[in-house]
C-alpha positions in Angstrom: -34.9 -5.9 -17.7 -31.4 -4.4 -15.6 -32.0 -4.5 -12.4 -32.3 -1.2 -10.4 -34.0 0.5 -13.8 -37.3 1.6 -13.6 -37.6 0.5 -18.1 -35.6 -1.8 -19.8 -32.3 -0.8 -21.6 -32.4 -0.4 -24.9 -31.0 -3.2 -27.1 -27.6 -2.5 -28.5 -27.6 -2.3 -32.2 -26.4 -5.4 -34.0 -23.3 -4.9 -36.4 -24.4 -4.7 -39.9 -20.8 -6.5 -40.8 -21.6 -9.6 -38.8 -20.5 -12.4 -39.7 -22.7 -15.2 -41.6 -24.4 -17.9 -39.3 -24.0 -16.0 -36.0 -26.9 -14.2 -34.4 -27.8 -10.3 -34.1 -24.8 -8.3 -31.7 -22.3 -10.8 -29.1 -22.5 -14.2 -29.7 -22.7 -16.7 -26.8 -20.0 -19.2 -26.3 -17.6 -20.0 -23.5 -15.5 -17.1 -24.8 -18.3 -15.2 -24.8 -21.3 -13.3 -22.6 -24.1 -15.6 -21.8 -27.3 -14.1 -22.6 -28.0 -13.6 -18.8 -24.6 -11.3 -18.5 -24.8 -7.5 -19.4 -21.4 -6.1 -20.9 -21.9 -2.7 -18.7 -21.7 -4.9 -15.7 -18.1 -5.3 -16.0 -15.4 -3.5 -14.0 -13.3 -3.6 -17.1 -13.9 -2.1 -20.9 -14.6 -4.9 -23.2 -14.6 -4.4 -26.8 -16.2 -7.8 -29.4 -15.3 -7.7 -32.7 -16.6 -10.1 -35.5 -15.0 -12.3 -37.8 -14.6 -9.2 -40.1 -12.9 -6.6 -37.5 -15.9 -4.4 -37.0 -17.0 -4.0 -33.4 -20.1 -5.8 -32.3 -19.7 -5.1 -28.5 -18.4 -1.9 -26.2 -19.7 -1.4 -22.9 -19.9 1.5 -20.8 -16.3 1.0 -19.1 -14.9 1.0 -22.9 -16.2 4.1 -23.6 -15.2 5.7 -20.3 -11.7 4.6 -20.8 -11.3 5.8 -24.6 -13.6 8.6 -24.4 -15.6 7.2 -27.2 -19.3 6.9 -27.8 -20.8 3.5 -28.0 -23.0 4.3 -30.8 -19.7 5.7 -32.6 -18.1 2.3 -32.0 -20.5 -0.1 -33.0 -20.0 -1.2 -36.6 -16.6 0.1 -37.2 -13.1 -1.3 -37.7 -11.5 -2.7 -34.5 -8.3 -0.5 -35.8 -10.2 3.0 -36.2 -12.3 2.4 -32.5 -8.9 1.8 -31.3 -6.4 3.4 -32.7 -3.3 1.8 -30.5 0.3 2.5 -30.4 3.0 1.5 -28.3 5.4 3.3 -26.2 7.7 3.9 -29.2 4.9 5.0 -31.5 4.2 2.5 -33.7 0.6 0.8 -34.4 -0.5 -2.1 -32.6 -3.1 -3.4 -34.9 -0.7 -3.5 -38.0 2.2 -5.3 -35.7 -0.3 -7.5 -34.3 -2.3 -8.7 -37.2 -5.4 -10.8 -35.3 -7.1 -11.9 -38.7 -4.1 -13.1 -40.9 -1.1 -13.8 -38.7 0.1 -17.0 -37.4 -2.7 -19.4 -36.8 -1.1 -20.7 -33.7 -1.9 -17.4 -32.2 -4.8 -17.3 -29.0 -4.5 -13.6 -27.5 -2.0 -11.1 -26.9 -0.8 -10.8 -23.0 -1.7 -7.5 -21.0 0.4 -4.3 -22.1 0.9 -0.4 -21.5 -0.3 1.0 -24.9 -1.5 4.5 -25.8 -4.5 5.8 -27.4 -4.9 9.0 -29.3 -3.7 12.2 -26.9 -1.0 9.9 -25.2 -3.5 8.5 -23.0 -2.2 5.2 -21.5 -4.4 2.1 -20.9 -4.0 -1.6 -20.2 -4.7 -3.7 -23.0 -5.5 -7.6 -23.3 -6.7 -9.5 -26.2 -8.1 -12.9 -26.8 -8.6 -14.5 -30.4 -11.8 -16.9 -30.4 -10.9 -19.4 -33.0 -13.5 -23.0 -33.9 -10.6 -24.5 -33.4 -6.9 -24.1 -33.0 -5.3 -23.2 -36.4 -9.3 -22.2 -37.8 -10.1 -18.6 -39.1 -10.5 -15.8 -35.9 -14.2 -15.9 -35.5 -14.0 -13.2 -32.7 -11.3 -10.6 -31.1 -12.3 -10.0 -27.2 -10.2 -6.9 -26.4 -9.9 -6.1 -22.6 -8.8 -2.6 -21.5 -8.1 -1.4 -18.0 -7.1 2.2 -16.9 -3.0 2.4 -15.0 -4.8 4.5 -11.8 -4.2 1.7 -9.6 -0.9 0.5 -11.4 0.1 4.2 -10.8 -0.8 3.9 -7.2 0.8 0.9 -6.8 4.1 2.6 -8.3 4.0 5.7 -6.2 3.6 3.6 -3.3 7.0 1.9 -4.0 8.6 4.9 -4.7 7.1 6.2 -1.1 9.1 2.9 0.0 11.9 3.3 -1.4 12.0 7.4 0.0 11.0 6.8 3.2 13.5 3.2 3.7 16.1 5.7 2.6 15.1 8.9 4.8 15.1 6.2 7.8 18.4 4.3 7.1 20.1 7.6 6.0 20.9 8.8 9.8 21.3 6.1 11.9 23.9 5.0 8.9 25.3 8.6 9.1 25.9 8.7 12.3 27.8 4.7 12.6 29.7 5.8 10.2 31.0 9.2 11.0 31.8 7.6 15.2 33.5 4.5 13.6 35.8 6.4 11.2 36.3 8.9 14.2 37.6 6.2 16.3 39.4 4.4 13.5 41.5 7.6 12.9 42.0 9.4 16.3 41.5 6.4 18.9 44.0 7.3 21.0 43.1 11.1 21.6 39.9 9.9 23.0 39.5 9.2 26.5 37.9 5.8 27.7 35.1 7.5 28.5 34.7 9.2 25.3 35.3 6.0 23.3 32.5 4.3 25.9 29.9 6.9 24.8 30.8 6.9 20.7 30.6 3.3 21.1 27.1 3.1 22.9 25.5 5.7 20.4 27.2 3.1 16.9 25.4 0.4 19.3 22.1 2.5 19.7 21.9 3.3 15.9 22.9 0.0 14.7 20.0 -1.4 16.9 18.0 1.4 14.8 18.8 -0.3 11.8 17.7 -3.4 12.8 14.5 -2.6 14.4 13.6 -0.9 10.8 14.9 -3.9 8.4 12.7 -6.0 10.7 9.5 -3.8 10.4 10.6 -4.2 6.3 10.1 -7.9 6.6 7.2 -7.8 9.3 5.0 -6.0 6.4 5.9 -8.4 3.7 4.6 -11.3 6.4 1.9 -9.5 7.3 0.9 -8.8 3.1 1.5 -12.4 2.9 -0.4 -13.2 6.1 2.5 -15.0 7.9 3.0 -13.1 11.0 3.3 -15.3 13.7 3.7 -14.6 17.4 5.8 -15.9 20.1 3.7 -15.2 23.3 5.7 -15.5 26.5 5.4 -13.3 30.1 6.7 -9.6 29.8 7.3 -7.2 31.8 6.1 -4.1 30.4 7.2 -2.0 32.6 11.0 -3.1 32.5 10.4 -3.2 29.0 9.5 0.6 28.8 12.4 1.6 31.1 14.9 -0.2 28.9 13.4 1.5 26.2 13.5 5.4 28.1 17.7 4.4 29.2 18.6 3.5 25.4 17.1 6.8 24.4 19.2 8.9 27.2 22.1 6.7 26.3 21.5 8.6 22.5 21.8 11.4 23.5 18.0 12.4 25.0 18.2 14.2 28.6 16.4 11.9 31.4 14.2 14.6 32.4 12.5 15.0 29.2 10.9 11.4 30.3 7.9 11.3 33.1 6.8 7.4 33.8 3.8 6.9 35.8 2.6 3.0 36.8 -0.4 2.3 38.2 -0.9 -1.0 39.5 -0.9 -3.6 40.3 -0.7 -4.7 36.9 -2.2 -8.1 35.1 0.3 -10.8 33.8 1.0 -10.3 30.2 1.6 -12.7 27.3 2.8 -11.7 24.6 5.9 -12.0 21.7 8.7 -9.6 23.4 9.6 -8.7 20.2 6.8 -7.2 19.1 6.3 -5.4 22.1 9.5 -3.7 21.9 9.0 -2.9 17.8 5.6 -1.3 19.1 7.5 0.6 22.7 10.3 1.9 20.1 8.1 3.3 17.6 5.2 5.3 19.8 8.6 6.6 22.1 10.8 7.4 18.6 7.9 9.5 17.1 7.6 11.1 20.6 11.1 11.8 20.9 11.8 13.1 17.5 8.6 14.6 16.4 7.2 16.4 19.3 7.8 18.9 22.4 8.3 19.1 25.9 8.2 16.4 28.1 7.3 12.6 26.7 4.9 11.0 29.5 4.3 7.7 29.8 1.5 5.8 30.9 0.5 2.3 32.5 -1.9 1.0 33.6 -4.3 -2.1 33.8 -7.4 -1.5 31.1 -9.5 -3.6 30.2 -9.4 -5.9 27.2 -10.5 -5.2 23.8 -13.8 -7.6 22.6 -16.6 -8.5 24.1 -13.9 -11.0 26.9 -14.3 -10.2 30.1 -10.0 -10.1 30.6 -7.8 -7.0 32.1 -5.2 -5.9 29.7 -2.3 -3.4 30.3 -2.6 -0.2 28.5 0.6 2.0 27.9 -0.3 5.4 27.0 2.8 7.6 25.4 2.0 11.3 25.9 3.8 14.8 24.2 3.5 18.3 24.2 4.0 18.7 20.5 1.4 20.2 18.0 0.0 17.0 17.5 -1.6 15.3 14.4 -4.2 17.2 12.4 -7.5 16.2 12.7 -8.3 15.3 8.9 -5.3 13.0 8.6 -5.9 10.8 11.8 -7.4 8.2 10.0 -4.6 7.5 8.3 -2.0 7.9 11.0 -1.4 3.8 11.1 -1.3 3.4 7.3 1.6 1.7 5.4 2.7 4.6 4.1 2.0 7.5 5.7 4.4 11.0 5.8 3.0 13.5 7.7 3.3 17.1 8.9 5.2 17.5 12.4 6.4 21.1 14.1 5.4 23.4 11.3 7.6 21.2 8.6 6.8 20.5 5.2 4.4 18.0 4.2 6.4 14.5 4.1 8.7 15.9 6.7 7.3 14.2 9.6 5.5 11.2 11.6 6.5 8.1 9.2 3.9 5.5 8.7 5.2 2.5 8.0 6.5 1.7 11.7 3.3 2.4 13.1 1.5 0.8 10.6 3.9 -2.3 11.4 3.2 -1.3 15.1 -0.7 -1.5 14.7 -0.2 -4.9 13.0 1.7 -6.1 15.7 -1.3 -5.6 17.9 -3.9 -6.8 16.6 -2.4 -9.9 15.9 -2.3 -10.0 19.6 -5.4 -9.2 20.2 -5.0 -5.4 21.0 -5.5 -1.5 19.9 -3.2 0.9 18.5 -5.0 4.5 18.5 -3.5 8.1 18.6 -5.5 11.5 19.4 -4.6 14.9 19.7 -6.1 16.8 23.0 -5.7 20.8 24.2 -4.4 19.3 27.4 -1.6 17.0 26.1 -1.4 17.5 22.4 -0.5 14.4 21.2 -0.8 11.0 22.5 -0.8 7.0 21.0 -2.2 4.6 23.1 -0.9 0.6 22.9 
């Protein structure tokens, strides 16, 4: 009986083309379903057929993929229940010949094929042979929708838009001082030289803050983030941070820092600390109003420890983040909307999602909410 029916299912009909010697619908056999396994209990469409092509098994996830009836499958020719083509149109079945090609021949690998209507599906296949060069007693066919191969291609493509969206101005902008100074350095005063200089220095440091948050998510995919915990001090780490911002081009009053201490001694990899200061006061700068506040103060530690942390709160002014997408502010990926802009236009994930990584491999919190009071704030 399946479990979590209230009456047994009903037995599938047996192929009336099964081969001689083998018993009613899917044989058992290590390349086959145990009598204890149901077919519609796998994630993936499976279709059986027998030693004569015709179908002896399709489970539910076969018939959701290829739109197809069970009862319509069960009997027929492997080639009619799936009626595959490659990308340039031609049959699969034909090309790949199961039954009376090479004998040395076990499966076909996974491939993109299409079924009728240009629908595209992952297909796999497995010939079950007595022994190696025998007669194909059994084709196992495994077939998978592209959804999460689709996914997994937009997501690259998000990559590859956003690494270029990020690179594309600070690159702009060491470009367009250096040639400057390459073709007019001696119009420039010192002190205009000084100040093209600083702002190459200031995006070039951009650059490399973002090519390390590139490799920080590959270690952190891969699980190899490590830390190098030494004291910091936050708070000289926050006013470097506000001075290389004025030194771009940001005026020093648009910045409001407020310390309330005296404040607990802090271990933790400097490094990270400043990838996590740069991002919440970037996004701040460039993405909302008014003036940027910025917050610290001891707080207490997250978990059930009884240690005091340090809590740096970075407040704006700006419309803030919409309430439906906050869930997904620290994502990979994330675009979102900023200022009345276009979706994709605003607050990039993959710093704070690099950000939020950062933290709790130390042990801490990232979290951003939007108030009526101060519209938009990110907590570290």
């Amino acid at each position: 009986m399946a479990v979590g029916m209230s009456s047994p299912r009903p037995a599938r009909t047996a192929a009336p083309h099964a081969a001689d010697g083998e018993p009613d619908g899917l044989p058992a056999g290590p390349d086959g379903l145990g009598a204890g396994l149901d077919p519609d209990d796998l994630p993936d469409g499976l279709v059986v057929a027998d030693a004569s092509g015709h179908v002896v098994c399709f489970n539910a996830a076969a018939a959701r993929i290829t739109a197809t009836d069970r009862a319509d499958a069960i009997g027929r020719p492997l080639e009619t229940v799936l009626p595959l083509e490659d990308l340039k149109g031609k049959r699969w079945w034909p090309l790949t010949d199961p039954y009376n090609g090479l004998a040395t021949r076990n499966g076909q690998p996974e491939r993109n094929l299409l079924l009728p209507g240009g629908r595209e599906v992952l297909v796999s296949a497995r010939y079950v042979r007595e022994h190696p060069t025998g007669p194909v007693l059994r084709v196992v066919v495994c077939l998978r929708g592209t959804e999460a191969r689709r996914r997994t291609e937009r997501s690259h493509a998000e990559l590859i838009a956003t690494v270029a969206h990020e690179l594309r101005s600070p690159l702009t902008s060491v470009k367009g001082f250096t040639a400057t100074l390459l073709a007019k350095w001696e119009r420039f005063t010192d002190d205009q030289k000084r100040l093209m200089l600083e702002t190459v220095d200031a995006d070039a440091g951009r650059v490399t803050r973002l090519i390390a948050e590139l490799l920080d998510i590959s270690r952190i995919d891969s699980g190899r983030l490590e830390l190098r915990r030494q004291p910091v001090d936050i708070a000289a780490a926050v006013a470097r941070h506000i001075q290389a911002l004025i030194t771009a081009g940001q005026a020093a009053d648009r910045f409001l820092v407020r310390t309330r201490g005296p404040l607990p001694d802090l271990w933790a990899d400097p490094d990270k600390v400043d990838q996590v200061l740069g991002n919440l006061l970037e996004n701040a700068v460039r993405h909302g109003e008014g003036t940027v506040t910025i917050d610290i103060a001891p707080a207490p530690a997250p978990g059930a420890c009884d240690e005091t942390g340090t809590a740096v709160t970075v407040s704006d002014e700006g419309p803030g983040i919409p309430e439906e997408s906050m869930s997904r502010v620290f994502t990979r990926f994330w675009r979102g909307r900023s200022n009345g802009l276009e979706p994709g236009h605003g607050v990039r994930g993959f710093p704070r999602f690099s950000a939020v990584s950062a933290n709790r491999k130390h042990g801490k919190r990232c979290r951003h909410r939007t108030s009526r009071t101060t519209q938009s704030r990110s907590r570290h």
